[in-house]
C-alpha positions as CSV (number, residue, x, y, z in Angstrom):
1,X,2.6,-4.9,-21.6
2,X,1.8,-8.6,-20.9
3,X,-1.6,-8.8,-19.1
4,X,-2.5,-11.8,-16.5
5,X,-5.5,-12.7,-15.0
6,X,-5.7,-13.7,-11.4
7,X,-8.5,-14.8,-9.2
8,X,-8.8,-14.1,-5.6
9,X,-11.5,-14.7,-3.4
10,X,-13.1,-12.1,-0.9
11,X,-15.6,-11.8,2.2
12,X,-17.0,-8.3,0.5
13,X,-19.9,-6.7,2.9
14,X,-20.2,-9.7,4.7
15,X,-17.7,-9.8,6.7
16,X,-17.7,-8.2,9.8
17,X,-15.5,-5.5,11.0
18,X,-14.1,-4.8,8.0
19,X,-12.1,-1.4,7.6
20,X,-12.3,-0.1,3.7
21,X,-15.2,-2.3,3.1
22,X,-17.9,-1.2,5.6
23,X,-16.4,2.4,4.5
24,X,-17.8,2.0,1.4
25,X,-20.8,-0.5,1.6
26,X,-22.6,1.9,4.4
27,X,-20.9,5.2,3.2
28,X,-20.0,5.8,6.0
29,X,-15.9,7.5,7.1
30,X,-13.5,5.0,8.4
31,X,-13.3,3.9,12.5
32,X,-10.5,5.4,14.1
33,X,-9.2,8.5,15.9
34,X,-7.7,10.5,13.0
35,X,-4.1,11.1,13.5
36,X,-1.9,13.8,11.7
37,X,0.7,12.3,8.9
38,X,4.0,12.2,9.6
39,X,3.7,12.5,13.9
40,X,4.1,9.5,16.2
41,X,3.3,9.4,20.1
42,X,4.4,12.0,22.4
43,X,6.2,10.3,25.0
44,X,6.8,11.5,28.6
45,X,9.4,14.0,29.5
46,X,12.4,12.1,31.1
47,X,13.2,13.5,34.8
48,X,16.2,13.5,36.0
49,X,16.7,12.4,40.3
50,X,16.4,15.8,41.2
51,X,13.4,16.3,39.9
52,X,14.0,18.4,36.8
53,X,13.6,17.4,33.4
54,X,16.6,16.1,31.3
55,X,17.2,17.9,28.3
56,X,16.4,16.3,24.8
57,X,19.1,14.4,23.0
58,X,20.8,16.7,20.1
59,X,19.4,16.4,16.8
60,X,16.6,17.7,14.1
61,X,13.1,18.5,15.5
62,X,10.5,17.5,13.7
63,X,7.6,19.5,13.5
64,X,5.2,16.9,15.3
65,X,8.4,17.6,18.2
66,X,9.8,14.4,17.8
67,X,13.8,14.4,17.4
68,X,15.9,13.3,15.1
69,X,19.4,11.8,14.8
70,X,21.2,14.5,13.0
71,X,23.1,11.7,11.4
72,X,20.1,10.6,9.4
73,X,20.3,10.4,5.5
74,X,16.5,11.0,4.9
75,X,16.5,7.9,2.2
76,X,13.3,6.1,2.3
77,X,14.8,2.8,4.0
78,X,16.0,4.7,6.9
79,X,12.6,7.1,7.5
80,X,10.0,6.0,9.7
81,X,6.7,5.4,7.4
82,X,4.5,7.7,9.9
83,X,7.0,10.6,8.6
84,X,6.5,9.1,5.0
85,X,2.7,9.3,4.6
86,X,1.0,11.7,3.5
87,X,-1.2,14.0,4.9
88,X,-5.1,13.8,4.6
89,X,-4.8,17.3,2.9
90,X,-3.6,16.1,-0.1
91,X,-7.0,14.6,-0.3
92,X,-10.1,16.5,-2.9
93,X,-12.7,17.8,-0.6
94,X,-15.3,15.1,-1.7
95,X,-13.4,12.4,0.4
96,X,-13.3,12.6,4.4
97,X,-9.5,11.2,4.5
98,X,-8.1,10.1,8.1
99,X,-4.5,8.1,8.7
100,X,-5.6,4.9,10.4
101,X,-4.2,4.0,13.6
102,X,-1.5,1.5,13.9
103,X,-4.5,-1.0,15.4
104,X,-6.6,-0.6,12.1
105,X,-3.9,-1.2,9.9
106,X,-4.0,-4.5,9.8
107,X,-7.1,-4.8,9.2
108,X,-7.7,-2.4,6.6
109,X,-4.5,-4.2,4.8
110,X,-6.6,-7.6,4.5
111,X,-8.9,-5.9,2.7
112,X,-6.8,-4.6,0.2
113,X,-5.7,-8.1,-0.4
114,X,-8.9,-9.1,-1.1
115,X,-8.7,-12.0,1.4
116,X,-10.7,-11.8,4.6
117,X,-9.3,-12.3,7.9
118,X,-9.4,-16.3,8.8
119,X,-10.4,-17.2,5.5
120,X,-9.6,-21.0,4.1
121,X,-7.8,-20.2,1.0
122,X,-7.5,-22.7,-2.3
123,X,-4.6,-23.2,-2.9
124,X,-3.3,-22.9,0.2
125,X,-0.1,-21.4,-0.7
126,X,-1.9,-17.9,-2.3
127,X,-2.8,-16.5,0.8
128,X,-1.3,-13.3,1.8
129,X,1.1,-12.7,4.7
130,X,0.0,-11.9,7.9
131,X,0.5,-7.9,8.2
132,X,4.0,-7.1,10.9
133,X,3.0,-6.0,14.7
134,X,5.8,-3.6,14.0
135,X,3.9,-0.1,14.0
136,X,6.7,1.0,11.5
137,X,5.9,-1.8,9.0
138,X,3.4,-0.2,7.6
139,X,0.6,2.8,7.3
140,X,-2.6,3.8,5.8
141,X,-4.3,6.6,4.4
142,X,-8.0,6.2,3.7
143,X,-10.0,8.8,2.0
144,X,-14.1,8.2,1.7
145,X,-16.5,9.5,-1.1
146,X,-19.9,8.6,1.3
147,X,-21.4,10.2,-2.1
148,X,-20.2,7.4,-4.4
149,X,-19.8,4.9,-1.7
150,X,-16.5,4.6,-2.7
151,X,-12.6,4.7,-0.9
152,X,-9.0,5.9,-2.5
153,X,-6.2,4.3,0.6
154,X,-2.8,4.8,0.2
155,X,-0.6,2.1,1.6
156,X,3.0,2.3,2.7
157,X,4.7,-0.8,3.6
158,X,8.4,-2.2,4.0
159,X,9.2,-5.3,1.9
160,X,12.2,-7.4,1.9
161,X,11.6,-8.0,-2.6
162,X,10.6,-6.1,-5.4
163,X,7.7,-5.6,-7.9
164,X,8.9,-8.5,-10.0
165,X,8.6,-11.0,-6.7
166,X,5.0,-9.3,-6.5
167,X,4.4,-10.4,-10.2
168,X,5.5,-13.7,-9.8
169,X,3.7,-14.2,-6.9
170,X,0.2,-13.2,-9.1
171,X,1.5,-15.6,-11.8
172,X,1.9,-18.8,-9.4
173,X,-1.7,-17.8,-7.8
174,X,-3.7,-18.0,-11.1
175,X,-7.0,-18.9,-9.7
176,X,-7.7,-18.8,-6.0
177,X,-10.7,-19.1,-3.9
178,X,-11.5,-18.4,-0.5
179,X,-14.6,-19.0,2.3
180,X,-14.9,-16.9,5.3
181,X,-18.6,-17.3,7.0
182,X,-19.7,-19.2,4.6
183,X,-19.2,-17.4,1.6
184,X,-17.1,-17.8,-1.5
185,X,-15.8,-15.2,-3.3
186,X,-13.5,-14.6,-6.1
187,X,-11.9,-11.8,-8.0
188,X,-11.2,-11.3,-11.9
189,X,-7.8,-9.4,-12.2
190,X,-6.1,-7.4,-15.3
191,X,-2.4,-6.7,-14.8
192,X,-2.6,-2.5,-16.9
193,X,-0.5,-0.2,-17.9
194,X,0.7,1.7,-14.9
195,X,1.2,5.7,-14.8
196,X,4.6,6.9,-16.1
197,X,6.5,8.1,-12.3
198,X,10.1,8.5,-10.8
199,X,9.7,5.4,-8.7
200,X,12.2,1.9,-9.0
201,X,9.4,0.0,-10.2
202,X,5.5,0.1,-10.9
203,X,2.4,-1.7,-12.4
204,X,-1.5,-1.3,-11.6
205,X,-4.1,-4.4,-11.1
206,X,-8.0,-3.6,-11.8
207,X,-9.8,-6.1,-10.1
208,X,-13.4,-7.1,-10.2
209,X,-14.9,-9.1,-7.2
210,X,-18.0,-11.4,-7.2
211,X,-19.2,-12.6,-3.8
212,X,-22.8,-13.9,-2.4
213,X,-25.1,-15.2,-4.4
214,X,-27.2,-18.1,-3.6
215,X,-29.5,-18.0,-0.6
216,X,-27.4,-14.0,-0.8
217,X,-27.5,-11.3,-2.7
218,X,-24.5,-11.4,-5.3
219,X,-22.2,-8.3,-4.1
220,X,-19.6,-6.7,-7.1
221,X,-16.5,-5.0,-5.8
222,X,-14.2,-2.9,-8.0
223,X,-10.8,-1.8,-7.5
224,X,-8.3,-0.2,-9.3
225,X,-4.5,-0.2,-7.2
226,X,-1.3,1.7,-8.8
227,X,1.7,0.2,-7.1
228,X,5.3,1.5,-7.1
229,X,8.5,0.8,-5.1
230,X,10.9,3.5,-3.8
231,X,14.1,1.1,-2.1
232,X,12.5,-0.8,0.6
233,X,8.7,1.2,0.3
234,X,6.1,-0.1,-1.4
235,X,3.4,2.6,-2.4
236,X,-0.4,1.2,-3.5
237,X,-2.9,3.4,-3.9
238,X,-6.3,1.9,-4.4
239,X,-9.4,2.7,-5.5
240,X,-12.0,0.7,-4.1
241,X,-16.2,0.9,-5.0
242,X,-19.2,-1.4,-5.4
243,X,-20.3,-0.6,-8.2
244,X,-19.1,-1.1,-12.2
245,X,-19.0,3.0,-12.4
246,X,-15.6,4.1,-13.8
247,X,-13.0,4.6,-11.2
248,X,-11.8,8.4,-10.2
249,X,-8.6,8.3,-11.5
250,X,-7.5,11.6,-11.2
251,X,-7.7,11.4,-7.5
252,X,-6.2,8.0,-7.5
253,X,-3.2,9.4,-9.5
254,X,-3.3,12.4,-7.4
255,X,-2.4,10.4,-4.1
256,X,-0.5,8.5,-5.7
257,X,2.2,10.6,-6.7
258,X,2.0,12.4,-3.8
259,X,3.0,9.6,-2.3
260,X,5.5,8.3,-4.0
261,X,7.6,11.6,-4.0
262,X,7.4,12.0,0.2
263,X,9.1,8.7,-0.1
264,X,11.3,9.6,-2.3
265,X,12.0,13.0,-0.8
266,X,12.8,10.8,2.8
């Protein structure tokens, strides 16, 4: 397989607020009111003028009790990705998992980027989209190893392209650099071999971030993030520690096709 290297640039510890990085710089779980996979929020009963309440429109109930068109296919492009996620079960015992909130999301997506929110990017052009407001857009799964200080997330999100457009895009951005509060950071990335799995498309990225240094203390990030494509879905499962320890792959593969077959499945 052809290999690239790509450098990004990242806030690491620094920055404040961050989602998966304060995680595992303090050890501590991930911010957030823990929320079931697959539910979304009850909404109120609908009363009808008399004062009773109306009964629920026909269709499939869900077990979180939300209904269902019956005239749904249960292909990936047409499932909501709350019902898509997987549950924090799937999880080993060693990580405290949670699904973020919708609120969190975003935020937890910049990190996996490796860019930090309102950082000045060079070039300009490399810096990653601006995560939807659409709840639907996209969902996270973050499980914590306080032990290790270390984090496994599992990231569904809709695309409009495929893996290859992803590839490209890594290819065009060969070196980039970015600032955010006054520190530069970049990362060192290896396009590997990805896991053989039933989904459209896949590759994995390790990456290995420098930041600090200076009048700072140099900080090293590792990640390692299998990515695959089911229709619209794309699937990345990260590993993410601050250290140069080898990454737990069997947890990372673990998640990862979990998550890919609840997509598939619909």
């Amino acid at each position: 397989m052809v290999q690239r290297r790509t450098r990004l640039g990242f806030a690491s510890c620094l920055g404040a607020g961050a989602v998966l990085v304060s995680a595992a710089c303090g050890g501590s779980t991930v911010t957030g009111v823990p929320e079931a996979a697959g539910t979304t929020p009850s909404a109120p009963a609908a009363t009808s003028p008399s004062g009773s309440e109306s009964t629920a429109p026909s269709g499939t109930t869900s077990p979180s009790g939300s209904t269902t068109p019956s005239s749904t296919t249960g292909s990936a492009a047409e499932s909501a990705l709350s019902a898509l996620t997987i549950d924090p079960a799937v999880f080993p015992p060693a990580y405290q998992a949670v699904v973020l909130p919708p609120q969190a999301v975003a935020q937890a997506a910049q990190d996996l980027e490796g860019v930090a929110a309102g950082a000045s990017v060079e070039p300009a052009g490399c810096k990653p989209e601006q995560p939807s407001a659409d709840p639907d857009s996209s969902s996270l799964v973050v499980g914590t190893d306080p032990v290790k200080r270390a984090t496994v997330s599992v990231e569904l999100v809709r695309v409009p392209d495929s893996l290859d457009a992803l590839e490209g895009q890594i290819e065009e951005c060969g070196t980039v650099r970015t600032t955010a509060g006054g520190v530069t950071a970049e990362v060192v990335s290896e396009l590997v071999p990805p896991p053989p799995i039933g989904a459209d498309d896949t590759l994995a990225v390790r990456r290995t971030v420098s930041s600090g240094g200076g009048s700072t203390d140099t900080v090293t990030q590792s990640m390692l993030s299998l990515v695959g494509q089911v229709d619209d879905v794309r699937v990345t499962a990260t590993y993410m520690s601050f250290d140069d320890s080898e990454p737990d792959t069997a947890t990372l593969d673990l998640v990862f096709r979990e998550a890919v077959q609840k997509v598939k499945n619909g």
